[in-house]
N, C-alpha and C positions, 0 to 999 in steps of 0.2 A: 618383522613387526614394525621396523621404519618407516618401510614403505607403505604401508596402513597409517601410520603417526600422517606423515605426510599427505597423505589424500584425503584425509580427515579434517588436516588444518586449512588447507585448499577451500573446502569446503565450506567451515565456520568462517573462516577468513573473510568469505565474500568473493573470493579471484575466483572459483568455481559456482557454475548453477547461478540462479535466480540473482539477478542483480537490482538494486531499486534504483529510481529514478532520481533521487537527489542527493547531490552531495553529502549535504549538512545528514543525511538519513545513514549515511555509511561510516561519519565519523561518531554518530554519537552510537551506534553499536558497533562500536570497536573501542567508547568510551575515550581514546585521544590517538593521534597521526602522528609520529614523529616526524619533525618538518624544519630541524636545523637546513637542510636542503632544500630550502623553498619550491625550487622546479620539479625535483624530485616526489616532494610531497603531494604536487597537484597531482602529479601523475599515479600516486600511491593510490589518491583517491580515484582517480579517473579511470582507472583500471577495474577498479570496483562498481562504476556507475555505467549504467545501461545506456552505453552511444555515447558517450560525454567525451567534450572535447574541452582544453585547457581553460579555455576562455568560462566555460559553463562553472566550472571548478574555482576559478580564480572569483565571478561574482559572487561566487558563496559567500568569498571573502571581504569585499567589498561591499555585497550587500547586510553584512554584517550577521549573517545566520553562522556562521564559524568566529572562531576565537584565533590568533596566532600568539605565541605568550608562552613563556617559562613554566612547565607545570609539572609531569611526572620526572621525579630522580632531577629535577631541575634542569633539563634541557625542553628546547623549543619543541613544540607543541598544537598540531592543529586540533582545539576543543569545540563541541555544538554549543552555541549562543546559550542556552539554556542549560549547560552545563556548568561551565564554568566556576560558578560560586561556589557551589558545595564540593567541586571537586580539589578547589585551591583551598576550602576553607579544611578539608580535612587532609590535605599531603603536606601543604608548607609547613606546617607547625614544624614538622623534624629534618626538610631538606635545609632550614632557618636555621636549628638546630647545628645541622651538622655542617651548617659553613662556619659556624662563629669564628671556628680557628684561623681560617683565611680572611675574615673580615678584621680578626683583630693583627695579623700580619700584615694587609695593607691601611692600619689606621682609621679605621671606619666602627665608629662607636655610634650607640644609640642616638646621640645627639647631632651627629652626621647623618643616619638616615630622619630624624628628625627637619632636619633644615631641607636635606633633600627632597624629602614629600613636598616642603610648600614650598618651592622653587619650582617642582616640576610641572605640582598643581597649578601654580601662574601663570607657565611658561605657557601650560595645555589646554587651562580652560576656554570653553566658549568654543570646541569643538576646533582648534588646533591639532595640526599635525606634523611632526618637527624631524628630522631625519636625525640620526645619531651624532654627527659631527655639532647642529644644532642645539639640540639637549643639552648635550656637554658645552657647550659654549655658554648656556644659561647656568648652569651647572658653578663655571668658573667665573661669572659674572656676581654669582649669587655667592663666591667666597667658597666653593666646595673644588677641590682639587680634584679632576678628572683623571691624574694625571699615571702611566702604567696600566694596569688591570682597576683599577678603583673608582671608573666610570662606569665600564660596562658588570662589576659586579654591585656597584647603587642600581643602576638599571634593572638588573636581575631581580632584587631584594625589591625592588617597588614593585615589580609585575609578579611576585609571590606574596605579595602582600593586597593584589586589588587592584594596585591604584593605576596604574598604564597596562597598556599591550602594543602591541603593533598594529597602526594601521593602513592606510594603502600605501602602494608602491609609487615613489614621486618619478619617473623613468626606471633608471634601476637601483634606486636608492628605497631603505625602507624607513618608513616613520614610524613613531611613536605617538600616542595621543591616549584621554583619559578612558579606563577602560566602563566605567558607568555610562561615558560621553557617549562611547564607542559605542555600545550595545544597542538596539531596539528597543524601545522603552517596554517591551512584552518581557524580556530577557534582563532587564534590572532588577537589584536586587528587591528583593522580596524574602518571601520565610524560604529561612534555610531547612536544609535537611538536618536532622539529628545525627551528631556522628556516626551511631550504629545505624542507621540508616543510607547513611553515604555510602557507609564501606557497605552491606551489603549490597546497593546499588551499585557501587565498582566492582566487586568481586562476581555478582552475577553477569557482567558485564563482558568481567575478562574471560571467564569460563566460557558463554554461550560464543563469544566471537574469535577465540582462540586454543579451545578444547581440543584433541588432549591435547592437554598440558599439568604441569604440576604446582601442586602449592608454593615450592622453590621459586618457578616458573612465575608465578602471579606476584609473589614479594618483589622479584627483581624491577618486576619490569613498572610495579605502581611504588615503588622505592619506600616499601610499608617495611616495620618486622616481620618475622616471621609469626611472631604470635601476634599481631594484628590481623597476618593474610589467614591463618588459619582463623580465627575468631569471623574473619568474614566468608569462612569455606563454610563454615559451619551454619551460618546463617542463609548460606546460598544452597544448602546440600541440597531440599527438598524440589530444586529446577535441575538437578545435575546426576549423571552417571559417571562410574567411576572402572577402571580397570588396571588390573595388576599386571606392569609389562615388564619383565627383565629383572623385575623384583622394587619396581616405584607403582605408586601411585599414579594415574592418571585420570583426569577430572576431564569430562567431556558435557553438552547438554543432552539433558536426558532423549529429546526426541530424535538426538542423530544415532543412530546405527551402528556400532562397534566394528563393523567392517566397509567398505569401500574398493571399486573397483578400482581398474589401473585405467589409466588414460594415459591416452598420447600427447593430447594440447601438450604448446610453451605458453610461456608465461614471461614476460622482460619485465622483474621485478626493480625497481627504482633504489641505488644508495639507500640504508636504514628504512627499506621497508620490513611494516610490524612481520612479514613473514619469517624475520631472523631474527628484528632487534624487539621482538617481544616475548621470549625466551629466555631463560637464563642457561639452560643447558640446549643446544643448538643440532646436536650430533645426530639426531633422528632423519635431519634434512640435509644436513651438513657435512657430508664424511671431513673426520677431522685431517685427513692428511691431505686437501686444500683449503683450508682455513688460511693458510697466510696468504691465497692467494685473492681471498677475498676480502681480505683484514692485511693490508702490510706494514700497520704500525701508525701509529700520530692521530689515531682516533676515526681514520677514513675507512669507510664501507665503498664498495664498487658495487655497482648493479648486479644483477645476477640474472642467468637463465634456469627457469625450473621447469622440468618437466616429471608429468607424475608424481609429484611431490615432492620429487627433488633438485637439489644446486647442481646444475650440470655443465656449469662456465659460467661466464664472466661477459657481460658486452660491452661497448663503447659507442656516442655519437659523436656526430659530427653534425652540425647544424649549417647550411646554406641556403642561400636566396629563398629558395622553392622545392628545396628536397631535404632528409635527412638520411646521413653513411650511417646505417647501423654494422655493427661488426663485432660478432663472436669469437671468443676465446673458448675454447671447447676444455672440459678437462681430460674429456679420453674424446675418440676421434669418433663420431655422430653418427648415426644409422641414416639412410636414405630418408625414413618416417619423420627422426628429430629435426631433419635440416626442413623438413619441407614443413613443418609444424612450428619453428622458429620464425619462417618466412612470414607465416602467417600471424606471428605475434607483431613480430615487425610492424606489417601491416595496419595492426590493430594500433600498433602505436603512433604509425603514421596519421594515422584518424586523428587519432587524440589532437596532434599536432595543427593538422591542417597541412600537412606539407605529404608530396610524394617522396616515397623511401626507395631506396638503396641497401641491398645487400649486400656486404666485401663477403 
């Protein structure tokens, strides 16, 4: 039954079958990209888009039809332009919530993000873009101590609050700037959604672009309760099917097919992509006895090779002039089909890139 879990998510995911042509179209059904990785991230999505190469990815961003910003469970986040508002206005309330205790460990009271809004507001309006060392610099100009973690968790607390995101990349430095500034005046705020409108808009979201999966599964990864993610299963049931696997629940969309064949394709999955870290229980794709080899601790994800659905090593690059070393870590030693179906992910990645690849 894994290997079904697995071909299934392939599937909904978007890395399998019918790919669409834009970016900004693959993130907002997938409702947000995990993209602490920035390079990583392009490529999560680029993998998903039909022929896309980094650069086509990267304009999303630039041209402002994507978001980059603090949003689910409070880490970084690629959102569609037109998403963003109602999806920050219904998760930060309790990721806000549940830093208080760190915010009051590093000294950071209401009156300090107070000051810090209009500091940043000054620092950014009129369509500035400031790089982090920057910020902070006005930050400590403006009397607000940057100093330890207590810069970069203001930072954090503004962009779940609205008011910045990230905006382009100044070489390989990344800015910051005002996040209303930021947007296309199409993609400003406007009427919001109703909270029980959001979350069913999230939770139909999660389901149709990540199925099966479990209601567990949807809390984790939109950092809701549990009785918030059921409250929005419930209002998402009537687009959704459901099947008893092992003795759980599993929520899929209703028009996919409860079974699925095997495939040969690979896949060179990108650090934190949604194919692992949008899960909260992992072990359908993931045999748990190399978990550490894909997780070894201090919060780092390695790439991964999947085939058929499943984690079947580990890869690495190597970036030069005009080529890229790609190089597999196998977890058991590879059939003649897998190597040659690897080659070919390779390849596909090489596209992306723009550069000719290398097998080790």
């Amino acid at each position: 039954m894994a290997a079904i879990i697995g071909r299934l998510r392939l599937r909904t995911q978007g890395i399998a079958g019918a790919r669409p042509a834009r970016p900004e179209d693959v993130v907002a059904r997938l409702g947000a990209v995990q993209a602490q990785d920035y390079l990583g991230a392009l490529w999560a999505v680029g993998l998903r888009v039909g022929g896309a190469q980094e650069a086509d990815v990267e304009r999303a961003l630039t041209g402002r039809r994507l978001v980059r910003t603090w949003a689910l469970r409070g880490t970084l986040h690629l959102v569609a332009a037109a998403d963003i508002h109602w999806m920050l206005a219904l998760l930060m309330p309790r990721i806000i919530a549940l830093g208080a205790a760190r915010h009051r460990q590093l000294g950071l009271d209401e009156a300090t993000f107070a000051r810090s809004r209009e500091v940043c507001h000054l620092a950014l309006q009129g369509g500035r873009q400031l790089t982090r060392p920057n910020l902070f610099q006005a930050l400590e100009s403006g009397g607000i101590s940057t100093a330890g973690q207590r810069g970069i968790h203001i930072l954090g607390r503004l962009a779940h609050e609205g008011l910045i995101c990230f905006g382009a990349r100044q070489g390989k430095q990344f800015t910051f700037t005002l996040l209303d500034e930021w947007l296309a005046p199409a993609h400003r705020p406007g009427k919001q959604l109703a909270r029980e409108d959001a979350l069913k808009e999230l939770t139909q979201r999660y389901f149709t672009s990540r199925g099966p999966a479990t209601v567990a599964d949807f809390a984790w990864w939109a950092g809701l309760t549990l009785a918030d993610a059921r409250a929005g299963l419930e209002m998402a049931r009537p687009h959704l099917a459901s099947d008893v696997i092992a003795g759980e629940t599993y929520w899929r969309p209703s028009a996919l097919p409860a079974v699925a064949e095997a495939a040969s394709a690979a896949c060179l999955l990108p650090a934190f992509d949604e194919y692992l870290v949008g899960y909260q229980d992992r072990d359908a794709v993931l045999d748990p006895a190399h978990v550490r080899q894909i997780n070894a601790g201090g919060g780092m994800l390695s790439p991964v090779i999947v085939i058929d659905g499943q984690v079947a090593g580990i890869w690495k690059r190597t970036l030069k002039k005009s080529a890229v070393f790609v190089t597999p870590v196998w977890f058991i030693a590879p059939k003649t089909a897998q190597l040659r179906a690897f080659t070919q992910a390779a390849e596909r990645y090489g596209e992306f890139l723009g550069l000719r690849v290398e097998v080790a």
